[in-house]
C-alpha positions as CSV (number, residue, x, y, z in Angstrom):
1,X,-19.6,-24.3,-1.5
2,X,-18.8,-22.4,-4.4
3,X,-15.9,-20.0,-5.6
4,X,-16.6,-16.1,-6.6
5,X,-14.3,-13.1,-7.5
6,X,-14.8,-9.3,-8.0
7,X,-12.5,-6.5,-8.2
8,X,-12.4,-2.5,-8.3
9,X,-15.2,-2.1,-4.9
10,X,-13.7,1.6,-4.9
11,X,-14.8,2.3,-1.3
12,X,-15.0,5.7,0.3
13,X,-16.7,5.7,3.6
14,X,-14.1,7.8,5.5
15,X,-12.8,10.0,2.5
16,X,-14.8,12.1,-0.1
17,X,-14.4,10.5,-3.3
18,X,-17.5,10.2,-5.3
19,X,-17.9,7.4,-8.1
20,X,-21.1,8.7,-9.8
21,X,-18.9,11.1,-11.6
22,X,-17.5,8.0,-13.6
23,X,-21.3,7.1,-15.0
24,X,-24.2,5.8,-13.3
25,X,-23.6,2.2,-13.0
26,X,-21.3,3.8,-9.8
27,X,-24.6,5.7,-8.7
28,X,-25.0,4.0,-5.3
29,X,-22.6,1.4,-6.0
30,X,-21.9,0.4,-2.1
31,X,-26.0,-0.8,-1.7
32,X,-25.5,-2.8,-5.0
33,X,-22.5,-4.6,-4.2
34,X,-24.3,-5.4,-0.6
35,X,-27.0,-5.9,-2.1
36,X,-26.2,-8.9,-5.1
37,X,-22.9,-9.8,-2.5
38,X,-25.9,-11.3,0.1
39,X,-28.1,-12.5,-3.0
40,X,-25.3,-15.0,-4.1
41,X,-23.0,-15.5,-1.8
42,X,-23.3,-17.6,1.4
43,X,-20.8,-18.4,4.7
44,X,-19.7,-21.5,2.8
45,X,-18.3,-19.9,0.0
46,X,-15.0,-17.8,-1.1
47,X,-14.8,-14.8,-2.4
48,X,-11.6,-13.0,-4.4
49,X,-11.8,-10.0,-4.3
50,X,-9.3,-8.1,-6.8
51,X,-8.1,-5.3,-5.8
52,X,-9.1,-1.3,-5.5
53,X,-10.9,-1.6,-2.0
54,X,-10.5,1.6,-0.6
55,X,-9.8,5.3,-1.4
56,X,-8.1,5.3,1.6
57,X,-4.8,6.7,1.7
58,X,-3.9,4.7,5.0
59,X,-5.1,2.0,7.1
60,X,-7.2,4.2,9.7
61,X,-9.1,5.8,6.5
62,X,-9.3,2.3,4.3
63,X,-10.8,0.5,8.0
64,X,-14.5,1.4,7.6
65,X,-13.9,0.4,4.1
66,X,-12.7,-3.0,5.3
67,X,-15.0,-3.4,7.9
68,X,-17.9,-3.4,5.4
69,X,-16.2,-6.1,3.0
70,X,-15.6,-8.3,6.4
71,X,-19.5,-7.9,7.0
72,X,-20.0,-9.6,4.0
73,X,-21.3,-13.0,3.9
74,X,-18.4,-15.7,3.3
75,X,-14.8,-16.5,3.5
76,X,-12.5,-13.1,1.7
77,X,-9.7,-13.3,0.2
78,X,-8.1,-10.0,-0.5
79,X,-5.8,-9.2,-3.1
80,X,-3.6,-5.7,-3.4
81,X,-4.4,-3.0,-6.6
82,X,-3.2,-0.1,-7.7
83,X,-5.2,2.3,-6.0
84,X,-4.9,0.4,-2.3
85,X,-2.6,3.2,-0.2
86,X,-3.8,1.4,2.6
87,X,-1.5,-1.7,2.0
88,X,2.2,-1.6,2.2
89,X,3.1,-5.1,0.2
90,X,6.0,-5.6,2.5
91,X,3.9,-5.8,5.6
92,X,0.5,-8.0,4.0
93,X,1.5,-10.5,6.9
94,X,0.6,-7.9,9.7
95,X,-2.9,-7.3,7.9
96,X,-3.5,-11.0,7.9
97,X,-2.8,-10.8,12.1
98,X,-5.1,-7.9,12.0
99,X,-8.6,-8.9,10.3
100,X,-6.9,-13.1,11.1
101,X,-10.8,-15.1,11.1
102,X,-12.4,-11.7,8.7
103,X,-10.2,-11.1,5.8
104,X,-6.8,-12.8,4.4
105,X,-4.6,-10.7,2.4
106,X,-3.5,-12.6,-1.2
107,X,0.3,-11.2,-1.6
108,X,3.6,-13.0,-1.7
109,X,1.6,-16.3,-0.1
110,X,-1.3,-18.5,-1.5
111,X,-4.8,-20.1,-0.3
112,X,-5.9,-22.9,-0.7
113,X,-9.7,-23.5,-1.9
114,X,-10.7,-26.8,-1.8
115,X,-8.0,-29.5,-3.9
116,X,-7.4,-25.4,-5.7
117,X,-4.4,-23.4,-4.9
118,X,-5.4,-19.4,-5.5
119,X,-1.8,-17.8,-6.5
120,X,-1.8,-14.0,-7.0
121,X,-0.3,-10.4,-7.2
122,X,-1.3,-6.7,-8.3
123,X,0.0,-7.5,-11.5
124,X,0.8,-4.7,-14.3
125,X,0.7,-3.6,-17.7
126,X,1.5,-1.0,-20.3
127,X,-1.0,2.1,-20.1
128,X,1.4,4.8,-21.4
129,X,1.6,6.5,-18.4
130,X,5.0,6.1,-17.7
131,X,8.1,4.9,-19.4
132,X,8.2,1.9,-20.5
133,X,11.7,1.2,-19.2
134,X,9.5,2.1,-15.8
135,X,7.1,-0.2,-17.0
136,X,9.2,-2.9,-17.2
137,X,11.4,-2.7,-13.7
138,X,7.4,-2.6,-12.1
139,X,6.1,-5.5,-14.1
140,X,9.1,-7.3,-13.7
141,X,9.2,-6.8,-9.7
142,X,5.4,-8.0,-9.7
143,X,6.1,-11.0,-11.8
144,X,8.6,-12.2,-9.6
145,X,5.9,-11.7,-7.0
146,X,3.5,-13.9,-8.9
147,X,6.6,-16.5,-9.1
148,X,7.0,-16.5,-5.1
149,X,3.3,-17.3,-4.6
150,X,3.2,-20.3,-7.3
151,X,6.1,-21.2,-5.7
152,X,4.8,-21.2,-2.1
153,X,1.9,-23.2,-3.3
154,X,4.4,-25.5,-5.2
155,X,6.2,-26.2,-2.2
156,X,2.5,-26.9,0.0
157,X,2.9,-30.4,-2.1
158,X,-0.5,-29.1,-3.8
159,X,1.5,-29.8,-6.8
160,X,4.8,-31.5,-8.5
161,X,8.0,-30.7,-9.4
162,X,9.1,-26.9,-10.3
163,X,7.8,-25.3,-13.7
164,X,11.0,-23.9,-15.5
165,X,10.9,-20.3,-15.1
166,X,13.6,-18.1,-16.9
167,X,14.7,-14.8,-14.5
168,X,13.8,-12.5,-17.3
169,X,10.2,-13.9,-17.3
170,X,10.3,-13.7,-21.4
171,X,11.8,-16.5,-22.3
172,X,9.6,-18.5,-25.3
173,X,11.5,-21.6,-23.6
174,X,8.9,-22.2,-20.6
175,X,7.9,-25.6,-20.3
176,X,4.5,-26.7,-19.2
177,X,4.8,-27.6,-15.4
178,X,2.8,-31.1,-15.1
179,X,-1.5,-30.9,-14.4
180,X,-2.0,-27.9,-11.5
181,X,-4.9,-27.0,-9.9
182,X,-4.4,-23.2,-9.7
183,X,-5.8,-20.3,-10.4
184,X,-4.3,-17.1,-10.7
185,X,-5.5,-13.7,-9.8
186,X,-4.0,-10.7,-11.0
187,X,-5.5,-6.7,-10.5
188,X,-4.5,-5.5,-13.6
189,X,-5.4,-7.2,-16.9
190,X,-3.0,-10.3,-18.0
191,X,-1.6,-8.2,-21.2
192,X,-1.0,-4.3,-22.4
193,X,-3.7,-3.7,-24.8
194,X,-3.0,-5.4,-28.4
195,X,-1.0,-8.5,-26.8
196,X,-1.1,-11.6,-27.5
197,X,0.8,-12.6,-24.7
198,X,2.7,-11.4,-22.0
199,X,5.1,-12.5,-19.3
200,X,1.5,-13.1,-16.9
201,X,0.3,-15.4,-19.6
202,X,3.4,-17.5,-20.3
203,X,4.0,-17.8,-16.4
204,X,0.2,-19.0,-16.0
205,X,0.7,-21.4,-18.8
206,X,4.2,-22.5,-17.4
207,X,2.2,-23.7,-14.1
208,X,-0.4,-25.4,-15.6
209,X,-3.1,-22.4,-14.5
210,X,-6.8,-23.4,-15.2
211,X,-7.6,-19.8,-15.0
212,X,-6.9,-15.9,-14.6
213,X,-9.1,-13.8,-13.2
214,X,-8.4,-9.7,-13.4
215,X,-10.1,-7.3,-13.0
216,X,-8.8,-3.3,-13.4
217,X,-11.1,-2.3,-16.7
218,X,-13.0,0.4,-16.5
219,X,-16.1,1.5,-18.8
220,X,-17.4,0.0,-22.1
221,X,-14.3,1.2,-23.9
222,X,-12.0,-0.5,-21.8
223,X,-14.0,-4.4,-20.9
224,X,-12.0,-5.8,-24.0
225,X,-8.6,-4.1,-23.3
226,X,-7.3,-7.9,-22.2
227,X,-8.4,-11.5,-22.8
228,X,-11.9,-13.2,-22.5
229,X,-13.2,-16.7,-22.4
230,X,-10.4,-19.6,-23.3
231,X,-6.9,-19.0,-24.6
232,X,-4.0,-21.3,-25.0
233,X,-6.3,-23.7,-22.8
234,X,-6.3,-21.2,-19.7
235,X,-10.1,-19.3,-19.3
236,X,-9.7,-15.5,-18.2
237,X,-12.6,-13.7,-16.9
238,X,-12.3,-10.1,-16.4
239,X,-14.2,-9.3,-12.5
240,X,-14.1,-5.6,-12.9
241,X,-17.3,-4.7,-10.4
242,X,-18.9,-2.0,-12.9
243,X,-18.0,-5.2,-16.1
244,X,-19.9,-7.3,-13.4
245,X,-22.9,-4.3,-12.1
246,X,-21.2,-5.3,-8.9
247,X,-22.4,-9.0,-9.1
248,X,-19.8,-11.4,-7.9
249,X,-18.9,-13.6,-10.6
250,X,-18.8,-17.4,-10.1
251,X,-15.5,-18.7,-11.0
252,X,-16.0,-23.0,-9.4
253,X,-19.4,-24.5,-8.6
C-alpha cells in the first residue's frame, strides 16, 4: 500500500480546451496519465491529486472529467486549485455525498492515510497578477483554511496538544508543535518566487509537517519557482503532472 500525489490533470472532455498549445509533453496528455496512473498505481493505494482537474466551468461540464479520475485504479483524494469552477469551497461536503465510495474532496477537513494525517488547501502565492494587498486578503483566507484542517486532524487525537498559531499567520514566534505525522498538500507552490519562507512554510513547520507537496508549476521556466528536496527538516516535492510527464509521484512506500 503505498502513497502517490499529482496535480494540474487539466481535463477537458466536455469543453474545448486544448493543452498541446502549451508544448508537447500535453500532446495526448489524458492516455498518458491513464496510461503510467494503471502502470503504478494499484486499489490498495492513495492517490492526492492536487488540484486543476477540470476545465469545467460547472459540475455537469467538470463530471466526465471526474468520472475518468474515479475510473482510476485506487483510493482519490481530491484537493481544490485555482482553475476548478466546478467546486464551490463552501459546499466540498456535498461533493464528498456525491462521488461518497469514488472520490473524497480534501478542503476544510483531513484524511487519514495509514498512522498519516493528509491536511490541505488551494493554497496561494504572489504572481503579480493582482495587488498585493489582494494577495494578501486571498492568502490569508486560505491559510486560515490550512489552519482548520490541521486543526480537524489535531482534534482526531492523531496528534497532541495545539501548535501556537498567531491570527496574522506571520508571526517569527511559532513554536514547533510536538512529533506529527502529517503531510500537507497545497495547489499552489509553498512560497512567491524568491522566498525563503512564507506563512505555508512556518505553519507546516509549526505542526511538525514531514512534508509538502504542491504542485501548480508550469514549464521548465517555472519547476524551480518554489522549494525542492529538504528544508528546515520538512521535504517538498513539486507534483505538477507535466514536472512529473504525468507519472504519479510516490510520496510513502
Amino acid at each position: 500500500m503505498s502513497l502517490y500525489a499529482i496535480g494540474d490533470l487539466h481535463l477537458s472532455f466536455s469543453v474545448d480546451k486544448p493543452m498541446d498549445v502549451f508544448g508537447r509533453v500535453w500532446k495526448n496528455h489524458e492516455k498518458k496519465i491513464w496510461k503510467y496512473w494503471n502502470k503504478r498505481v494499484t486499489d490498495r493505494d492513495t492517490v492526492v491529486v492536487t488540484g486543476d482537474h477540470s476545465w469545467g466551468r460547472n459540475l455537469e461540464q467538470s463530471r466526465k472529467d471526474l468520472e475518468f479520475i474515479a475510473e482510476l485504479p485506487g483510493r482519490k483524494i481530491l484537493l481544490r486549485g485555482n482553475h476548478d469552477m466546478f467546486w464551490d469551497a463552501k459546499k466540498t461536503q456535498r461533493l464528498n455525498e456525491a462521488f461518497r465510495g469514488r472520490l473524497e474532496f480534501l478542503q476544510n477537513n483531513w484524511f487519514a492515510y495509514e498512522d498519516y494525517a493528509l491536511v490541505g488547501t488551494k493554497g496561494y502565492c504572489y504572481e503579480g497578477l493582482d495587488t498585493y494587498e489582494h494577495f494578501e486578503k486571498i492568502r490569508d483566507r486560505e491559510l486560515e483554511r490550512l489552519r482548520i484542517s490541521f486543526e480537524a486532524a489535531r482534534m482526531s487525537g492523531i496528534s497532541g496538544e495545539k501548535a501556537d498559531i498567531s491570527p496574522a499567520f506571520g508571526s517569527e514566534e511559532l513554536r514547533p508543535a510536538g512529533n506529527r505525522k502529517y503531510i500537507m498538500f497545497l495547489h499552489y507552490p509553498p512560497t512567491s518566487i524568491g522566498e525563503a519562507s512564507s506563512p505555508f512554510t512556518r505553519m507546516a513547520e509549526a505542526y511538525g509537517a514531514a512534508k509538502v507537496v504542491y504542485s501548480h508549476c508550469h514549464g521548465k521556466a517555472r519547476f524551480d519557482d518554489s522549494f525542492k528536496g529538504y528544508v528546515n527538516g520538512i521535504e517538498y516535492k513539486l507534483v505538477s503532472g507535466d514536472y512529473l510527464n504525468f507519472k504519479p509521484e510516490l510520496i510513502l512506500e
